[in-house]
MIKOL-503652 format. One record per residue: z, y, x of N, C-alpha, C, CB in turn; residue in one letter. Coordinates in nm, 4 decimals, padded with zeros to 6 digits. Glycine has a CB too. Layout:
% MIKOL-503652
+----------+----------+----------+----------+----------+----------+----------+----------+----------+----------+----------+----------+-----+
!      n.z !      n.y !      n.x !     ca.z !     ca.y !     ca.x !      c.z !      c.y !      c.x !     cb.z !     cb.y !     cb.x ! res !
+----------+----------+----------+----------+----------+----------+----------+----------+----------+----------+----------+----------+-----+
!        Z !        Y !        X !        Z !        Y !        X !        Z !        Y !        X !        Z !        Y !        X !   A !
...
+----------+----------+----------+----------+----------+----------+----------+----------+----------+----------+----------+----------+-----+
This chain:
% MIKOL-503652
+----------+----------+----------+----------+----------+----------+----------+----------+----------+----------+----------+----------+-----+
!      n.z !      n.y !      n.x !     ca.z !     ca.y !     ca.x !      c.z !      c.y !      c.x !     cb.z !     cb.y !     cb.x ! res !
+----------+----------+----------+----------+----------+----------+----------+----------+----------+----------+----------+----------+-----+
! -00.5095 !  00.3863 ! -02.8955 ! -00.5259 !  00.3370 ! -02.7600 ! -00.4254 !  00.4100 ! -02.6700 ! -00.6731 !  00.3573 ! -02.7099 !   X !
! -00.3485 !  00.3143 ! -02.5944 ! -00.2520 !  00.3613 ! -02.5261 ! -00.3349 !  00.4002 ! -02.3790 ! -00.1275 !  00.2513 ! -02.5224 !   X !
! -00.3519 !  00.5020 ! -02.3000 ! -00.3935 !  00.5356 ! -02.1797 ! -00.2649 !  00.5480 ! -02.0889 ! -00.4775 !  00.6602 ! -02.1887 !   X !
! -00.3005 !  00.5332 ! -01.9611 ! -00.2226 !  00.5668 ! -01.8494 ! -00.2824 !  00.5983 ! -01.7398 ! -00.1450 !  00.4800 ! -01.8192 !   X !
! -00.2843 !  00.7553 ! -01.6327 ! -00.2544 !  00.7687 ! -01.5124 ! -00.1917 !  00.6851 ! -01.4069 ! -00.2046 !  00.8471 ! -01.5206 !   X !
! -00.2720 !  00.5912 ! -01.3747 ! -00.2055 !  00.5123 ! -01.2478 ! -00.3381 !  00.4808 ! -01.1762 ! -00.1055 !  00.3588 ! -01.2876 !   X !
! -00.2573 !  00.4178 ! -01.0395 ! -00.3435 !  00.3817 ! -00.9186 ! -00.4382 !  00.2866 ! -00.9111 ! -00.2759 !  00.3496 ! -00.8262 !   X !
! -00.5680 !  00.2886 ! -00.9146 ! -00.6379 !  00.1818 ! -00.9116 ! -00.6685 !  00.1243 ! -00.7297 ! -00.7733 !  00.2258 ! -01.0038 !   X !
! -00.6538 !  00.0281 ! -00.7238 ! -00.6297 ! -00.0022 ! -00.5588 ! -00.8238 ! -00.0286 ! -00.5032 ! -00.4955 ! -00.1995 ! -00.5331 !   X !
! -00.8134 ! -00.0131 ! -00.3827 ! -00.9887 ! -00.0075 ! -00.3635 ! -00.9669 ! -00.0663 ! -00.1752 ! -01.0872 !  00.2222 ! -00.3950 !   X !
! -01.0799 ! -00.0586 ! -00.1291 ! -01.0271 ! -00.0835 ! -00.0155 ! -01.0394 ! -00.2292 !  00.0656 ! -00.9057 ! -00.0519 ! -00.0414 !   X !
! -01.0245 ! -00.2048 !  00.1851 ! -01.0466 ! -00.4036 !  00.2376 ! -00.9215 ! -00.4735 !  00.2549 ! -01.1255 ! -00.4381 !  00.4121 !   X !
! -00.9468 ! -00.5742 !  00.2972 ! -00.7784 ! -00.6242 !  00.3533 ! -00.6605 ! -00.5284 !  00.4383 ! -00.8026 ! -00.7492 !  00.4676 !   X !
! -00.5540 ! -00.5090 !  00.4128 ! -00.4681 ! -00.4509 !  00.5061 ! -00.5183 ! -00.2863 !  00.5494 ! -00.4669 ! -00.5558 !  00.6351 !   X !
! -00.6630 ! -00.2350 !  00.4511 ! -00.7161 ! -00.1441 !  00.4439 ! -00.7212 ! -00.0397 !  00.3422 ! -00.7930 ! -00.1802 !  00.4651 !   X !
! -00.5735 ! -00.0165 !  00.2961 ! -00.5816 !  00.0265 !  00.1135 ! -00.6174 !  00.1526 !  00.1083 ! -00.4341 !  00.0206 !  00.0157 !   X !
! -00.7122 !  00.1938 ! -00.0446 ! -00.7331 !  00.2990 ! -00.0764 ! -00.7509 !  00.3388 ! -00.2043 ! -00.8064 !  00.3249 ! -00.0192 !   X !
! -00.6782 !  00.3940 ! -00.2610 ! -00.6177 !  00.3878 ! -00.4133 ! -00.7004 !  00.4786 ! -00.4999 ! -00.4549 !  00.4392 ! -00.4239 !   X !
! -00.7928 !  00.5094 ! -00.5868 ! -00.8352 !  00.5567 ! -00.6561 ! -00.6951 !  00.5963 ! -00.7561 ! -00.9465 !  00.4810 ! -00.6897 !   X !
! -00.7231 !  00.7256 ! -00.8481 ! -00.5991 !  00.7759 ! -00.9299 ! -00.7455 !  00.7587 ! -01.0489 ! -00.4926 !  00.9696 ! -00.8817 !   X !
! -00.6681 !  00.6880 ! -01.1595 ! -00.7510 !  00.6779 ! -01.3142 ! -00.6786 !  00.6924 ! -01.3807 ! -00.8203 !  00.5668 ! -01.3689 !   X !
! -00.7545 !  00.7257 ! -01.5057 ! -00.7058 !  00.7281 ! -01.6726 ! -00.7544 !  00.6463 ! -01.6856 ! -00.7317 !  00.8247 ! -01.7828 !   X !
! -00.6563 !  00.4866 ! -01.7338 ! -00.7369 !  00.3750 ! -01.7846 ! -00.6541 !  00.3490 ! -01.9483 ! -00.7287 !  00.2242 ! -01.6589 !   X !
! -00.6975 !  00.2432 ! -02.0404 ! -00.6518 !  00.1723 ! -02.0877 ! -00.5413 !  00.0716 ! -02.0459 ! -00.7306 !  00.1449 ! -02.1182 !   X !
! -00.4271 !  00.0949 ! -02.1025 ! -00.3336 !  00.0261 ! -02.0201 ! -00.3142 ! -00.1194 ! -02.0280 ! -00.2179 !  00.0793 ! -02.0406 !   X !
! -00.4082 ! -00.2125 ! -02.0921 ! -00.4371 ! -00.3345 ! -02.1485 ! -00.5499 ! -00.4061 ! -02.0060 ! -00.5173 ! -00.3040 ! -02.3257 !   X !
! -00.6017 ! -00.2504 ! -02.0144 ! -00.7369 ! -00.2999 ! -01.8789 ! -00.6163 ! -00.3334 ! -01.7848 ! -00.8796 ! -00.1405 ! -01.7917 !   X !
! -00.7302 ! -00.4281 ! -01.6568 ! -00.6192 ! -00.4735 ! -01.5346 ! -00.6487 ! -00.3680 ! -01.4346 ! -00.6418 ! -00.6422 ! -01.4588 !   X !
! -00.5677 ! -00.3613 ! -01.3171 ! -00.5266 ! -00.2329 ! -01.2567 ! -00.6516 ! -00.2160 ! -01.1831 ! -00.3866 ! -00.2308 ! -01.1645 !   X !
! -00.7110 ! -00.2897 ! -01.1488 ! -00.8674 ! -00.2628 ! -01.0718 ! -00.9804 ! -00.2857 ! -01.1882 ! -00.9031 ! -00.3920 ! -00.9266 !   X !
! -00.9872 ! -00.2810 ! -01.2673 ! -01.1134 ! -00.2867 ! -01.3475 ! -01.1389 ! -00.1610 ! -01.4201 ! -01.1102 ! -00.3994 ! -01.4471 !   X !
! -01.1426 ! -00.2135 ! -01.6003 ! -01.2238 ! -00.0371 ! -01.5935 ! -01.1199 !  00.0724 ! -01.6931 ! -01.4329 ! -00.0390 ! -01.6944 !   X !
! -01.2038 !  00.1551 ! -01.6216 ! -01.0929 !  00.2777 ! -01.6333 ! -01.1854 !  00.3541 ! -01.7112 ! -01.0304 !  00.3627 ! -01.4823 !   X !
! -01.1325 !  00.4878 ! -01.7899 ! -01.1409 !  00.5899 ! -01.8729 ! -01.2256 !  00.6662 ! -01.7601 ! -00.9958 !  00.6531 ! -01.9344 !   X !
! -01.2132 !  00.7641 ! -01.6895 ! -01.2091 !  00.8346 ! -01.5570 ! -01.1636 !  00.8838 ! -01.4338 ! -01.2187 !  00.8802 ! -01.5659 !   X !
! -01.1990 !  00.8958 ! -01.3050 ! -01.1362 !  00.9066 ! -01.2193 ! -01.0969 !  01.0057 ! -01.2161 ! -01.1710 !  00.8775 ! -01.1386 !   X !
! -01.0062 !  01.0405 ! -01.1826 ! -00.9233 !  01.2225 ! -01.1537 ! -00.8150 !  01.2315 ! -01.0042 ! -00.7776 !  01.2669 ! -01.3286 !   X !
! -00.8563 !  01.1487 ! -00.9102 ! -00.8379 !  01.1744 ! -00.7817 ! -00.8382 !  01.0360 ! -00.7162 ! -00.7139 !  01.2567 ! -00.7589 !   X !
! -00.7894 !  01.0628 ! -00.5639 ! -00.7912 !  00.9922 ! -00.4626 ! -00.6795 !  00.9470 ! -00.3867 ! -00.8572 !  01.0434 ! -00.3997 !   X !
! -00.6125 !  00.8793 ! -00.2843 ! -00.4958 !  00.8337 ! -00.2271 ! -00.5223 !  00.7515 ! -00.1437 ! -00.4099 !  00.7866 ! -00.3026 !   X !
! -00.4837 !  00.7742 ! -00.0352 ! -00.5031 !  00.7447 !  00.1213 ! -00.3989 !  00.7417 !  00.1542 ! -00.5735 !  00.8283 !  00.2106 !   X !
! -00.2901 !  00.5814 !  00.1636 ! -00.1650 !  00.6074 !  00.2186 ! -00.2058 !  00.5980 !  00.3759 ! -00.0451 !  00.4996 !  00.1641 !   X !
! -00.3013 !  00.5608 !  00.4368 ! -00.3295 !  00.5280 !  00.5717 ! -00.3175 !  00.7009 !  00.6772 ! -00.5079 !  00.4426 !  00.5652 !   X !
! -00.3569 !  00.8169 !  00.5662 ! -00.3369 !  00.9255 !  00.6338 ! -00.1677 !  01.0007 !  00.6838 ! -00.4149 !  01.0075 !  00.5470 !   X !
! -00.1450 !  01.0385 !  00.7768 ! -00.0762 !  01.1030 !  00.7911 !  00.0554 !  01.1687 !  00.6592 ! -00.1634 !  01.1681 !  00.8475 !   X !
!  00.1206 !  01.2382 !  00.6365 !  00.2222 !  01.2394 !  00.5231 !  00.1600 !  01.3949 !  00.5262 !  00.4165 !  01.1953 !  00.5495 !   X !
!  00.1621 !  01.4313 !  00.5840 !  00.1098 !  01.6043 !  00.5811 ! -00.0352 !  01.6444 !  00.6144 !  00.1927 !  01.6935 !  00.6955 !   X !
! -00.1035 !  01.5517 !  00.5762 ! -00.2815 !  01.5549 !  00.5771 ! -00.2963 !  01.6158 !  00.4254 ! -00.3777 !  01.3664 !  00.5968 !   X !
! -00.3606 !  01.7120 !  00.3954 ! -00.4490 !  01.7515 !  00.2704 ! -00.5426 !  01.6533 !  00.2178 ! -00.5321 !  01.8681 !  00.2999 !   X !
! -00.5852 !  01.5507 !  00.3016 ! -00.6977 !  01.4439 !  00.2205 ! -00.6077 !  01.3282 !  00.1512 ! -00.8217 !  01.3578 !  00.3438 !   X !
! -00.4789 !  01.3253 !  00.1985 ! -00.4011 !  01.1813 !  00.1887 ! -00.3866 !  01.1812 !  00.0376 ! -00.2381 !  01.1672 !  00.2770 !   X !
! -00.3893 !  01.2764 ! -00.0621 ! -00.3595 !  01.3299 ! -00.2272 ! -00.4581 !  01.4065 ! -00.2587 ! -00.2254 !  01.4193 ! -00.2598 !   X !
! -00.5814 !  01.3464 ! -00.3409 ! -00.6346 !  01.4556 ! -00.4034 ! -00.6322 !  01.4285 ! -00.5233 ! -00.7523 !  01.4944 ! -00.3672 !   X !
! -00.6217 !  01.5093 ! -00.6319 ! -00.6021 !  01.5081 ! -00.7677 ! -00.6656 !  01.6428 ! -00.8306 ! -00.4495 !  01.4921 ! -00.7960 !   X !
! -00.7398 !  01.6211 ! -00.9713 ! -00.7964 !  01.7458 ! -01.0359 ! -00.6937 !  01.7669 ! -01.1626 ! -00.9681 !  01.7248 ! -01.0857 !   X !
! -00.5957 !  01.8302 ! -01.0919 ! -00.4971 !  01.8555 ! -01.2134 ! -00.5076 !  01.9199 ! -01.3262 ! -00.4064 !  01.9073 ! -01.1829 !   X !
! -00.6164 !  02.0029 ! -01.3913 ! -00.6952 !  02.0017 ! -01.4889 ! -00.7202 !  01.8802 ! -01.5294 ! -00.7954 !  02.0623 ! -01.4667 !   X !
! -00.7900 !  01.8087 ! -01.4932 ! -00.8081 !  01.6886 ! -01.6094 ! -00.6532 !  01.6784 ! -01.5974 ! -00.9174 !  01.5223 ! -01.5724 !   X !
! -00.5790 !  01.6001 ! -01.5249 ! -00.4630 !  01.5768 ! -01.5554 ! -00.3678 !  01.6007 ! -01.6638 ! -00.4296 !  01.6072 ! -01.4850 !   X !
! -00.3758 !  01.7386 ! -01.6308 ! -00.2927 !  01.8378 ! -01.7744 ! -00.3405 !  01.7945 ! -01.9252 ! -00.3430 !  02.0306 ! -01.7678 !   X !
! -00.5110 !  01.7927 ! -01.8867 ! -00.5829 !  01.7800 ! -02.0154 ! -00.5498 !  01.5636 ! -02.1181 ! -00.7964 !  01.8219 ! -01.9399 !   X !
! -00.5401 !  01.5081 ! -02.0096 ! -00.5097 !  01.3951 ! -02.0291 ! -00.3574 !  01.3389 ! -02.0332 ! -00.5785 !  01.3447 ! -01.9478 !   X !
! -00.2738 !  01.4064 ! -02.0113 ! -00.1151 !  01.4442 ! -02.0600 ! -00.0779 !  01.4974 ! -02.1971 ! -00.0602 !  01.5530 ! -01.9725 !   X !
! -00.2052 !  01.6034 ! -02.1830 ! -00.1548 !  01.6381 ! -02.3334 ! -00.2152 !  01.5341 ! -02.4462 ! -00.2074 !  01.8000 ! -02.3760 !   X !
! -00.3129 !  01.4631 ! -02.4030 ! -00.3790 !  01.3633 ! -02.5036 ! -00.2855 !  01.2630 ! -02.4943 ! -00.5312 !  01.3096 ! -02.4727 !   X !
! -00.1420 !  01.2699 ! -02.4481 ! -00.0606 !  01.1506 ! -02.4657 ! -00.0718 !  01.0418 ! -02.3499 ! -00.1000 !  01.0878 ! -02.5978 !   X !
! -00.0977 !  01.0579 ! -02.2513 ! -00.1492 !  00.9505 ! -02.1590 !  00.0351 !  00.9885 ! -02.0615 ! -00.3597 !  00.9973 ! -02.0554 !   X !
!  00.0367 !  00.8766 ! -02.0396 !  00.1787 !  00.8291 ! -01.9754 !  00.1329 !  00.7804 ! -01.8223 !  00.2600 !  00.6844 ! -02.0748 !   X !
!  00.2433 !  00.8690 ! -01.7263 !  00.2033 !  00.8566 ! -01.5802 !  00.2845 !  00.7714 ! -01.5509 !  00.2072 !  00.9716 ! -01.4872 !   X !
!  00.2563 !  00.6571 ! -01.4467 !  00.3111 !  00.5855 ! -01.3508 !  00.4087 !  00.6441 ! -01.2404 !  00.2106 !  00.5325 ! -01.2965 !   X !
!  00.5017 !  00.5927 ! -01.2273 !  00.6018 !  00.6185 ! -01.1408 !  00.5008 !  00.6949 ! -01.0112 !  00.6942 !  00.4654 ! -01.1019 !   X !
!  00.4692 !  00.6316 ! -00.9382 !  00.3816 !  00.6292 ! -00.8013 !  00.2853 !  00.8053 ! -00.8312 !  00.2440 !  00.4405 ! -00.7986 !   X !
!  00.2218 !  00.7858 ! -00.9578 !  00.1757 !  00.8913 ! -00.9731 !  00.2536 !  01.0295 ! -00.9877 !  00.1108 !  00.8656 ! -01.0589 !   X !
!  00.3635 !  00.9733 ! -01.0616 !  00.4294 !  01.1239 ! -01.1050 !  00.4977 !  01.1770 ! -00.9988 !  00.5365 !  01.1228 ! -01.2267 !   X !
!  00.5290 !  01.0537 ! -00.8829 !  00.5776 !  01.1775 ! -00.7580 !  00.4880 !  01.2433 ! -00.6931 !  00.6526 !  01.1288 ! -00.6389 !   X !
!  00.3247 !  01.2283 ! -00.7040 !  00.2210 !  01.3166 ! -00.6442 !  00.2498 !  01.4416 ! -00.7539 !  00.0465 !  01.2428 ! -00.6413 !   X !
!  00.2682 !  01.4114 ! -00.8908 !  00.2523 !  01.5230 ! -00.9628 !  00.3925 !  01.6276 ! -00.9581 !  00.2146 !  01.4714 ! -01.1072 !   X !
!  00.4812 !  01.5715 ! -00.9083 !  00.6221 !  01.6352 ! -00.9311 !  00.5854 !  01.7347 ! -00.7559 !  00.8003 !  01.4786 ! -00.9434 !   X !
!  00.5445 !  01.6419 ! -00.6655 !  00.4705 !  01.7279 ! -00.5422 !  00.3652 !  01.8330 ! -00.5395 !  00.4113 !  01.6455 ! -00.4663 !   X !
!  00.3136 !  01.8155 ! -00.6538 !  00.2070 !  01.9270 ! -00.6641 !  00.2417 !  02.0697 ! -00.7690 !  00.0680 !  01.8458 ! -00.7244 !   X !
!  00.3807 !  01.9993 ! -00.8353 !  00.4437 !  02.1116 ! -00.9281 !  00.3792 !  02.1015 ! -01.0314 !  00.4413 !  02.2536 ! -00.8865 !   X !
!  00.3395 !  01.9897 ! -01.0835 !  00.2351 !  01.9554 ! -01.2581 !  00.3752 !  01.9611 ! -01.3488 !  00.1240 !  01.7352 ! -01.2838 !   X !
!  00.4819 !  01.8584 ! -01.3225 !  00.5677 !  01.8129 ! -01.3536 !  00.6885 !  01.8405 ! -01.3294 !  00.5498 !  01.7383 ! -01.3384 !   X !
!  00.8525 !  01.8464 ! -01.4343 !  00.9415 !  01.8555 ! -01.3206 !  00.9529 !  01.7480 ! -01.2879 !  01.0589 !  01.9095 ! -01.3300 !   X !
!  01.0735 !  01.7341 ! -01.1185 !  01.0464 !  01.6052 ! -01.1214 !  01.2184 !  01.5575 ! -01.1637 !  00.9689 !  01.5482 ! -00.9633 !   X !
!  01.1744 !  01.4227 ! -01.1592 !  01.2912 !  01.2969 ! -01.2723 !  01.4171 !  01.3037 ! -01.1566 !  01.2093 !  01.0602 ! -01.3022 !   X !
!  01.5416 !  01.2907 ! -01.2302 !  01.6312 !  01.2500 ! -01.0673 !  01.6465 !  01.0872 ! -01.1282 !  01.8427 !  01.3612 ! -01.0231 !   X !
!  01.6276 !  01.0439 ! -01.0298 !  01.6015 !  00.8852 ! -01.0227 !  01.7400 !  00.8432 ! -00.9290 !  01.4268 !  00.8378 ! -00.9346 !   X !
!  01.8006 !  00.7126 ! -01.0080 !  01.9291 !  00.6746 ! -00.9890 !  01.9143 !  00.5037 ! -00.9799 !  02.0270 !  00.7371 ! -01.1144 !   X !
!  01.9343 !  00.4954 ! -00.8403 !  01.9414 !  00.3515 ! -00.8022 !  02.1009 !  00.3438 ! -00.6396 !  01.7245 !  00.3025 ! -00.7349 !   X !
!  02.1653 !  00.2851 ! -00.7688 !  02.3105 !  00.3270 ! -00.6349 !  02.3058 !  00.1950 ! -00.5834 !  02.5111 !  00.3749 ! -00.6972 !   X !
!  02.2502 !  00.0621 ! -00.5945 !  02.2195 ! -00.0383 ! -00.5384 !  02.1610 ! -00.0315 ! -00.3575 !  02.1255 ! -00.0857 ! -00.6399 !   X !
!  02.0548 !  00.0450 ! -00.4018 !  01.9804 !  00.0874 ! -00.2858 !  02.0513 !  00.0450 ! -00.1375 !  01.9651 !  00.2466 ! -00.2994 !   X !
!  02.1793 !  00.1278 ! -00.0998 !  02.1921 !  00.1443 !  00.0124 !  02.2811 !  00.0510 !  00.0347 !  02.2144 !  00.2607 !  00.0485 !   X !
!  02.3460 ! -00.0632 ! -00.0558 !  02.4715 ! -00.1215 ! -00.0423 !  02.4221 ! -00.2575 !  00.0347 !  02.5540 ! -00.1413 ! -00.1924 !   X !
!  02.4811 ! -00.3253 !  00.1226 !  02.4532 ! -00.4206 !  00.2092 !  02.4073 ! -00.5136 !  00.1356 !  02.5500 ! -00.4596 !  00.2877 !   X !
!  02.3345 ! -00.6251 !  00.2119 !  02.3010 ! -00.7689 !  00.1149 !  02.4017 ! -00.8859 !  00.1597 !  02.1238 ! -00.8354 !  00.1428 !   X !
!  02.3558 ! -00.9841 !  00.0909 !  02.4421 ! -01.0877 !  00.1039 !  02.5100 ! -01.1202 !  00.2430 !  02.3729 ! -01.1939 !  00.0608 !   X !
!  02.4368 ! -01.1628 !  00.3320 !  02.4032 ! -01.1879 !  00.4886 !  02.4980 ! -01.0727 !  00.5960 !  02.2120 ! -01.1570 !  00.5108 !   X !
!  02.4318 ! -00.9619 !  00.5301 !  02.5157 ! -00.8244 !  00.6315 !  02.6757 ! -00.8373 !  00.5713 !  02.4362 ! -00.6154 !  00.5871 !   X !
!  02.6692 ! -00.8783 !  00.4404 !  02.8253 ! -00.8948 !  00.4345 !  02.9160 ! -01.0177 !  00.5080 !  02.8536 ! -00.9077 !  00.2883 !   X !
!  02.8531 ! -01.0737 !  00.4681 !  02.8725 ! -01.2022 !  00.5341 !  02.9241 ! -01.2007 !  00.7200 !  02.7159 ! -01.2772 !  00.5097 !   X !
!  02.8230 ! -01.1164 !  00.7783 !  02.8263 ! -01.1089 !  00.8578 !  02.9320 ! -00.9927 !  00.9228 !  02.7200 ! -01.1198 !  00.8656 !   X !
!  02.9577 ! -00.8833 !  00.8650 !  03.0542 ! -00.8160 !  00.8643 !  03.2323 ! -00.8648 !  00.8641 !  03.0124 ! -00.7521 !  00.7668 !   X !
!  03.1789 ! -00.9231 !  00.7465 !  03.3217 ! -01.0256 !  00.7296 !  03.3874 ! -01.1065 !  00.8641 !  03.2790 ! -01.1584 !  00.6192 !   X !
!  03.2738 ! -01.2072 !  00.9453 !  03.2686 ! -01.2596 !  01.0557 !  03.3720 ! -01.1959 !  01.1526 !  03.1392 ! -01.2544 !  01.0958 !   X !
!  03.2191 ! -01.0755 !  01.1757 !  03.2613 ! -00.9640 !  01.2928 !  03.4476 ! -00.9132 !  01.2713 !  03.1358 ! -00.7958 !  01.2625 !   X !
!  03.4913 ! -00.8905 !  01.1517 !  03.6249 ! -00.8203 !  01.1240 !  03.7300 ! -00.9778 !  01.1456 !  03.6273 ! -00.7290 !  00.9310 !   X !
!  03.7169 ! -01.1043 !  01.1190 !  03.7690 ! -01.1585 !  01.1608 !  03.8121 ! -01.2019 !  01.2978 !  03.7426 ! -01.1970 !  01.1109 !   X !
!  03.6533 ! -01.2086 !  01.3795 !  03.7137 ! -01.1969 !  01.5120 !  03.7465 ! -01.0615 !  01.5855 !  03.6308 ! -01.2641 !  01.5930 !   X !
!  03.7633 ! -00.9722 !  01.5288 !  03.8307 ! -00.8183 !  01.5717 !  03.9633 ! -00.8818 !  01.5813 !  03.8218 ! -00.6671 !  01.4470 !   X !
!  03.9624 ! -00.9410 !  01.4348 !  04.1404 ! -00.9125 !  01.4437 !  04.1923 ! -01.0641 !  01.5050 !  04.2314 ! -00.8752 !  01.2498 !   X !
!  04.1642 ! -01.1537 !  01.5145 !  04.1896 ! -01.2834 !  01.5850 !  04.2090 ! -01.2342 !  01.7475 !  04.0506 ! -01.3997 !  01.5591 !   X !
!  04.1119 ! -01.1448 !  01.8046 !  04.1217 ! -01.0788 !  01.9417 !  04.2387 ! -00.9831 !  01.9870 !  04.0050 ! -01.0020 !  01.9556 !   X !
!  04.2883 ! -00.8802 !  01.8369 !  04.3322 ! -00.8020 !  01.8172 !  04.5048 ! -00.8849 !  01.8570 !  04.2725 ! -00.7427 !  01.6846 !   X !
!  04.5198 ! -00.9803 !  01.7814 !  04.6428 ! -01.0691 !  01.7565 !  04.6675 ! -01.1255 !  01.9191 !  04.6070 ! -01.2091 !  01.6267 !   X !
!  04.5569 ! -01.2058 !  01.9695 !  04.5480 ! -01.3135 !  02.0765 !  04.6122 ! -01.1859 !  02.2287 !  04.3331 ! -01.3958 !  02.0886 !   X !
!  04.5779 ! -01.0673 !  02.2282 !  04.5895 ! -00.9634 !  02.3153 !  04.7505 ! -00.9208 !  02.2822 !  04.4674 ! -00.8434 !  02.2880 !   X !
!  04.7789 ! -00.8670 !  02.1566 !  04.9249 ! -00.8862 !  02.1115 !  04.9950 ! -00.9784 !  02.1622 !  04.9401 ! -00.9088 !  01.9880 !   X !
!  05.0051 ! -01.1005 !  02.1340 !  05.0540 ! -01.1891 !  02.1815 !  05.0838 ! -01.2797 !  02.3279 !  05.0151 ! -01.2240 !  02.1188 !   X !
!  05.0485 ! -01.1758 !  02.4324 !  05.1038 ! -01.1953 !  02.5443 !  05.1881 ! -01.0736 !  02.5552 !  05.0090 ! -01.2208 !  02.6508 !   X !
!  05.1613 ! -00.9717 !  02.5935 !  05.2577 ! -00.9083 !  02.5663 !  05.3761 ! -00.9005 !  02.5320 !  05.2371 ! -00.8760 !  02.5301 !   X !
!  05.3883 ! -00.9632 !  02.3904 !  05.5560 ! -01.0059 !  02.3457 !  05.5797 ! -01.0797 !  02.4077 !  05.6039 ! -01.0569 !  02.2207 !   X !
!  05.5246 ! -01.1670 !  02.5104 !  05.6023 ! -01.2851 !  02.5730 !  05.6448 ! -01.2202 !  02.7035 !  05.5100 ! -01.4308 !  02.5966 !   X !
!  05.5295 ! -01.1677 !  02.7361 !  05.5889 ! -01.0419 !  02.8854 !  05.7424 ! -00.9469 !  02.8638 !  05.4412 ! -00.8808 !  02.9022 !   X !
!  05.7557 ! -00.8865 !  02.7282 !  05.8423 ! -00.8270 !  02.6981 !  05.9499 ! -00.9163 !  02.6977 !  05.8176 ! -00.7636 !  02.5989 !   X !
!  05.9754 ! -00.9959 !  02.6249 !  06.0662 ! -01.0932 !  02.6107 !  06.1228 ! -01.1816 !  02.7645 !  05.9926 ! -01.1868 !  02.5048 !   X !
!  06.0237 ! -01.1946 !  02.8270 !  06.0450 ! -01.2927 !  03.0061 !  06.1267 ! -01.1637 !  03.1007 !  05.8240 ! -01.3447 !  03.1194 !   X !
!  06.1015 ! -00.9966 !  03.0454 !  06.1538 ! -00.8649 !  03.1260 !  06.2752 ! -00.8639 !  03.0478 !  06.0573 ! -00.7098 !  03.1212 !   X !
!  06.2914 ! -00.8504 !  02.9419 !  06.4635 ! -00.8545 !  02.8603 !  06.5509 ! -00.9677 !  02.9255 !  06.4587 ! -00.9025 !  02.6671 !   X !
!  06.5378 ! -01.1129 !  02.9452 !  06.6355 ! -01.1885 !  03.0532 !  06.6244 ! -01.1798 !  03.1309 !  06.6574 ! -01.2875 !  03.0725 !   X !
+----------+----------+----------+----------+----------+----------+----------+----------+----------+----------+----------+----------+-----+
């Protein structure tokens, strides 16, 4: 039996509150789980003590039985120093989307169409002062 450490979601509409389980990883993410071994409150503050609770004893104890953590989880655990943590590589991330290019492109054309149209009196001023 494959187990996993991940988030079981709890909570009302637009009201989330994540239970942390050891489930069967076959079970679905809200049903049933092995045991609970903490809590998660993204609604609290980032520097609240209630927003992460975890009994990292079981944790440890259910790591070493082979149980595989979820992304989401392992940065609470890499925060609490269970774990080291992963360097995670996504160079996609920050690069514009379709639209902002698109739109960039726009913007640099009429720079330089303005850039030209402003040039181009000038040389004619220069040229009307030379005769």
């Amino acid at each position: 039996m494959s187990t996993k450490i991940r988030l079981a979601r709890g909570g009302s509409k637009k009201r989330p509150f994540y239970r942390i389980v050891v489930a069967d990883s076959r079970m679905p993410r809200d049903g049933r789980f092995i045991e609970k071994i903490g809590t998660y409150n993204p609604l609290l503050p980032k520097d609240s003590e209630e927003r992460v609770k975890i009994d990292l004893d079981r944790v440890k104890h259910w790591m070493d039985q082979g149980a595989e953590v979820t992304d989401r989880v392992s940065r609470f655990l890499e925060a609490a120093g269970v774990i080291e943590k992963k360097s995670r590589n996504n160079p996609k991330k920050g690069a514009p989307h379709k639209a902002a290019v698109e739109r960039a492109a726009e913007k640099a054309e009429k720079a330089t169409a303005a850039a030209e149209a402003a040039a181009a009196p000038a040389e004619v001023v220069e040229e009307a002062a030379a005769e």
